[in-house]
Backbone bond lengths (Angstrom), bond angles and torsions (degrees), N, CA, C in turn:
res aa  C-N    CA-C-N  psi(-1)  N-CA   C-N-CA  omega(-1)  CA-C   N-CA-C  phi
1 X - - - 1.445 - - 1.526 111.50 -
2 X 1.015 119.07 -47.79 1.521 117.07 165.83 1.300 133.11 -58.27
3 X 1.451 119.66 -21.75 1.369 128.20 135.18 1.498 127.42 -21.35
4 X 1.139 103.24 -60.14 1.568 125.22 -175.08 1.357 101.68 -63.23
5 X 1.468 105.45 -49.33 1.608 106.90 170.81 1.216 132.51 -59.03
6 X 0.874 128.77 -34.33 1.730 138.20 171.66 1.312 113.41 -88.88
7 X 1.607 102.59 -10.48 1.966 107.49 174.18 1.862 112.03 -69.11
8 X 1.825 89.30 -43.81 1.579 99.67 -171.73 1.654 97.06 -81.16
9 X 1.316 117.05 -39.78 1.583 113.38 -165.94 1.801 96.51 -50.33
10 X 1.204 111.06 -51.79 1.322 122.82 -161.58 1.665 104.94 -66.16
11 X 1.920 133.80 -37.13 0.936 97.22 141.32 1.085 141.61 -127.89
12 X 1.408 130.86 69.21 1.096 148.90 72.63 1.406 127.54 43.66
13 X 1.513 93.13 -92.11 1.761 124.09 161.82 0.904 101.09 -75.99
14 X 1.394 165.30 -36.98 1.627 134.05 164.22 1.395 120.52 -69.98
15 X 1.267 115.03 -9.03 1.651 116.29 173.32 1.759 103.92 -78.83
16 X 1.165 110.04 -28.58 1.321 103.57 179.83 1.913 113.49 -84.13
17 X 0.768 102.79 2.68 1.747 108.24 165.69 0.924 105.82 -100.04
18 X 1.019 109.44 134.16 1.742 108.14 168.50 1.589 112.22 -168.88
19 X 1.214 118.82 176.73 1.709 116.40 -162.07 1.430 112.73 -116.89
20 X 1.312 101.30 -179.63 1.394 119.05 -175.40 1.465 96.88 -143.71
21 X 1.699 102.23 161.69 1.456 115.95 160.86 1.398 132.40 -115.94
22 X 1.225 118.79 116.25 1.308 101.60 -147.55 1.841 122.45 -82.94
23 X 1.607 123.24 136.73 1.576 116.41 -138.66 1.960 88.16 -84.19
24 X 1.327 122.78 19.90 1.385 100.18 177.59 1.461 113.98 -116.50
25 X 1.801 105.16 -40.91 1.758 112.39 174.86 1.711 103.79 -114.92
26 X 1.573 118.52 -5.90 1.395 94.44 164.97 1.565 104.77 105.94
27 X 1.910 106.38 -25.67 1.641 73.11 -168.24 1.107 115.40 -87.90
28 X 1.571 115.61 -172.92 2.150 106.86 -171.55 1.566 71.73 -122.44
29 X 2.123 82.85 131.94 1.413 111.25 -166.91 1.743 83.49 -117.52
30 X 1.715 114.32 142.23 1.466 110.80 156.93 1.444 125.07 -70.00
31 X 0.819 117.62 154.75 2.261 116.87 -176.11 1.338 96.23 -67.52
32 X 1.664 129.03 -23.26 1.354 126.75 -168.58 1.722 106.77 -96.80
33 X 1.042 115.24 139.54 1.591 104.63 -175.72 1.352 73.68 -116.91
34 X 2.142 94.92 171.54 1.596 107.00 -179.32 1.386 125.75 -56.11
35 X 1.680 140.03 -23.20 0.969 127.78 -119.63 1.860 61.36 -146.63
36 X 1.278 116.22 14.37 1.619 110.99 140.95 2.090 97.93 81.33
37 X 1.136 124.11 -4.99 1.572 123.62 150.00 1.006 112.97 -30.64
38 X 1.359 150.08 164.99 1.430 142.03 79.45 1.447 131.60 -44.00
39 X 1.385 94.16 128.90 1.669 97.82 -167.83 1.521 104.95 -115.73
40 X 1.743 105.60 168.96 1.558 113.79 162.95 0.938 121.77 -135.12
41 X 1.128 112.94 22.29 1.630 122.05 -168.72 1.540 112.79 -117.32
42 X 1.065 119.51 170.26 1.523 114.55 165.82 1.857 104.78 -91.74
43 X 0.781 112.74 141.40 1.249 119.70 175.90 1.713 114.74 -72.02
44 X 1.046 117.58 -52.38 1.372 112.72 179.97 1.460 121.31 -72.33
45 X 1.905 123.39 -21.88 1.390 107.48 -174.33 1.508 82.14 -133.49
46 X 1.284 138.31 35.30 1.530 136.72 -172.49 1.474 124.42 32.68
47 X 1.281 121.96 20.11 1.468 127.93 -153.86 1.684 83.48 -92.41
48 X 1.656 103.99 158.73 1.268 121.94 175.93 1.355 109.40 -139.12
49 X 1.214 130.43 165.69 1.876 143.25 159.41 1.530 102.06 -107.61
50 X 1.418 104.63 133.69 1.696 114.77 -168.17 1.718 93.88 -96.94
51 X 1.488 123.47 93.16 0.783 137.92 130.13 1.464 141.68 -83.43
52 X 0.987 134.29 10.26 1.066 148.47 112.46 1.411 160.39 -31.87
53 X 1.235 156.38 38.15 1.608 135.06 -132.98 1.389 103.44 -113.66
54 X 1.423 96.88 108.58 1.380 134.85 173.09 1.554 106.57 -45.11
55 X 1.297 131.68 -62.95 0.862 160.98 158.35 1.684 106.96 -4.49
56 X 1.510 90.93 -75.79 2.008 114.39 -166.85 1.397 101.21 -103.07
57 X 1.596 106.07 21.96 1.654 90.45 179.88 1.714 152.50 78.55
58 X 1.507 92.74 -21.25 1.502 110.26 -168.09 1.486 110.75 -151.78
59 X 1.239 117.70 -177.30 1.526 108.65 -178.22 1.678 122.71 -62.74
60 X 1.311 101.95 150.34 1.716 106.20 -178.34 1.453 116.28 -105.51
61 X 1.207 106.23 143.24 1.581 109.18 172.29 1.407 112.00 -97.60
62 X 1.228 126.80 25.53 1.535 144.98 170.46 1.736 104.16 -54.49
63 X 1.426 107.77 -70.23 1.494 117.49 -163.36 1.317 116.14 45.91
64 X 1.032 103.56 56.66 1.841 104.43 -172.07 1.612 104.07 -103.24
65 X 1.564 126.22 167.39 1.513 96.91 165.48 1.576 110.61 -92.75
66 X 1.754 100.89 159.62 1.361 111.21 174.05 1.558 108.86 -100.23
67 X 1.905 104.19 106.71 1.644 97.43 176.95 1.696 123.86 -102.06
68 X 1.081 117.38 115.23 1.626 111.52 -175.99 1.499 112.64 -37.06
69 X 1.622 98.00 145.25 1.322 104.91 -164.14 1.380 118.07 -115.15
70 X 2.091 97.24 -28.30 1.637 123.17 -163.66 1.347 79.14 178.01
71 X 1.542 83.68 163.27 1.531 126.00 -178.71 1.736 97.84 -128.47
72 X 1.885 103.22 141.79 1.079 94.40 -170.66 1.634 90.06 -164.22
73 X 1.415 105.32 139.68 1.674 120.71 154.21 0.999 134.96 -66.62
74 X 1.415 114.82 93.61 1.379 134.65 158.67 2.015 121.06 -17.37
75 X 0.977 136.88 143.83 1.161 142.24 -179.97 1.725 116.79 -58.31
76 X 1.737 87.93 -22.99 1.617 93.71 179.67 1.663 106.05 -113.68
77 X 1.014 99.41 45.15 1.488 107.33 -172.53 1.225 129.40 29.76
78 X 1.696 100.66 49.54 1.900 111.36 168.14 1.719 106.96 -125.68
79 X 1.747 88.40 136.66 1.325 89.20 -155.57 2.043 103.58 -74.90
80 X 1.462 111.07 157.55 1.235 100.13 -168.30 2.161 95.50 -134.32
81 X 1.440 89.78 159.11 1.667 87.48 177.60 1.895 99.07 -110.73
82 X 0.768 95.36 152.17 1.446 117.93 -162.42 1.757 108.05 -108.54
83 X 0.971 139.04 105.13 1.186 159.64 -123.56 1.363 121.62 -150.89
84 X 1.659 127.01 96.78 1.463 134.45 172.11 1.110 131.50 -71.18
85 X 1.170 162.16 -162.57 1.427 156.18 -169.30 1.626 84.25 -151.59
86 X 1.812 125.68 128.31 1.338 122.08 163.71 1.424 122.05 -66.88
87 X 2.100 92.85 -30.59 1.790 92.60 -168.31 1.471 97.76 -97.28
88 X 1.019 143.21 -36.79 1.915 142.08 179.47 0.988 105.38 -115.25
89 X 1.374 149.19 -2.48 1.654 129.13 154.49 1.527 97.53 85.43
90 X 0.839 127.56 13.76 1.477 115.16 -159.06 2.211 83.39 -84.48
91 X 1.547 106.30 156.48 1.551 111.93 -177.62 1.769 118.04 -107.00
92 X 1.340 121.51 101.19 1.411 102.61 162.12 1.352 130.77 -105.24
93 X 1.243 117.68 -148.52 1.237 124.37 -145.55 1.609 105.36 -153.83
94 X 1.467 118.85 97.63 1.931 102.19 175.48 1.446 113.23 -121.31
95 X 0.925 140.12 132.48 1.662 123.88 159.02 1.412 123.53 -36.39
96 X 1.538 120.74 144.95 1.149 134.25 178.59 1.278 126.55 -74.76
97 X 1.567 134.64 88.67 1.387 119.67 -160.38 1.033 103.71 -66.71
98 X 1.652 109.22 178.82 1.697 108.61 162.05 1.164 142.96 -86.27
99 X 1.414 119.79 5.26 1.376 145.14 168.57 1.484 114.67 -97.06
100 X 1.521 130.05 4.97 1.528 128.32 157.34 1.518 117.55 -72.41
101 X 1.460 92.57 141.55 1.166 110.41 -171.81 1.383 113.39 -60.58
102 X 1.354 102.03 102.46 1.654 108.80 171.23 1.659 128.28 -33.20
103 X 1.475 103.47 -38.08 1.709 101.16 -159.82 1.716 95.86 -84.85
104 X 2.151 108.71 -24.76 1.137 67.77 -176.82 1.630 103.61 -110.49
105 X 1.052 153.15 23.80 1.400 143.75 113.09 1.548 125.76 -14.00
106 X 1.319 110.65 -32.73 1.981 123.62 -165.40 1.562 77.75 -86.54
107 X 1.861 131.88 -68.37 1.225 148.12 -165.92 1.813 99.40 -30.35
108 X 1.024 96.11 -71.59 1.966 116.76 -167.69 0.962 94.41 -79.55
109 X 2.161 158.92 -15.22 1.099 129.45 146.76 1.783 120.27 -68.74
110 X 1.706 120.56 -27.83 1.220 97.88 -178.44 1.564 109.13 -93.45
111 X 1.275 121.74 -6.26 1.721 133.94 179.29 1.988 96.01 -21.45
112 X 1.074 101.57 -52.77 1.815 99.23 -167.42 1.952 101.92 -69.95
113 X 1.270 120.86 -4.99 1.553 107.00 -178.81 1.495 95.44 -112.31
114 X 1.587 120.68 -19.63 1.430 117.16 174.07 1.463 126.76 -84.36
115 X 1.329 126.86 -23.27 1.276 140.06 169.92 1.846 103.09 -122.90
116 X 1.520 117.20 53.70 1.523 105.99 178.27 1.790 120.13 -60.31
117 X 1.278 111.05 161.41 1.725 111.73 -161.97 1.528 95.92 -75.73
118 X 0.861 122.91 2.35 1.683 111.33 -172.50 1.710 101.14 -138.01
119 X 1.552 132.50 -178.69 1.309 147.15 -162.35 1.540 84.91 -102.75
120 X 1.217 98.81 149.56 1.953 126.34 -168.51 1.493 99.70 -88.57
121 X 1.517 108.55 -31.46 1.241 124.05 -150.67 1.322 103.00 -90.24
122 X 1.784 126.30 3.16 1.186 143.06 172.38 1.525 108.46 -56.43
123 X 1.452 102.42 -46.19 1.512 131.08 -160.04 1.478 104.35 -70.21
124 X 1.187 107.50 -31.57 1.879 113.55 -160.63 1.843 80.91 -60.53
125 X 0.935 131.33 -80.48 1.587 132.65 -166.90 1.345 110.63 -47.57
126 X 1.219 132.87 21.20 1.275 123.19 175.37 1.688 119.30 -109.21
């Protein structure tokens, strides 16, 4: 009988994993990353769908995509990706699993010293 029990417990816990597709490259990412997070992102191009609204508290009928913008340190020193809304702009905030793509996490943290908002050439006169 306890068999039975750890048959359903077990799935159970696989009903609660489950996937997504992701709205920028397509692939279907699980909500669980390896290192056992819950995620919302795609792992390979960090893109998200703003289901969510941060904003009002509860779910959004936005469905817009969420494209990383920056990478950024959290207050408790966990690093987080930083995330725009295409259709309302609205800004979040997710933790970095451990299965994101490194190169492009490194890409979208130095983006602000590689394309800076102002001319470089400001600097030469200083």
């Amino acid at each position: 009988m306890s068999s039975n029990k750890s048959r359903s417990s077990a799935s159970n816990n696989a009903l609660k994993i489950s996937t997504f597709t992701c709205t920028w490259c397509g692939l279907t990412v699980s909500t669980v990353a390896r290192d056992g997070v819950r995620r919302n992102h795609c792992p390979s191009c960090l893109h998200s769908q703003h289901v969510l609204d941060h904003v009002e508290g509860g779910a959004s009928d936005c469905h817009g995509r969420m494209a990383p913008i920056a990478v950024a340190m959290h207050r408790t020193d966990e690093w987080m990706v930083i995330h725009r809304c295409m259709r309302c702009d609205e800004l979040t905030s997710n933790h970095i699993c451990a299965d994101d793509n490194q190169l492009i996490l490194m890409r979208t943290a130095v983006r602000p010293l590689a394309q800076p908002p102002f001319p470089l050439e400001s600097f030469g006169g200083l």
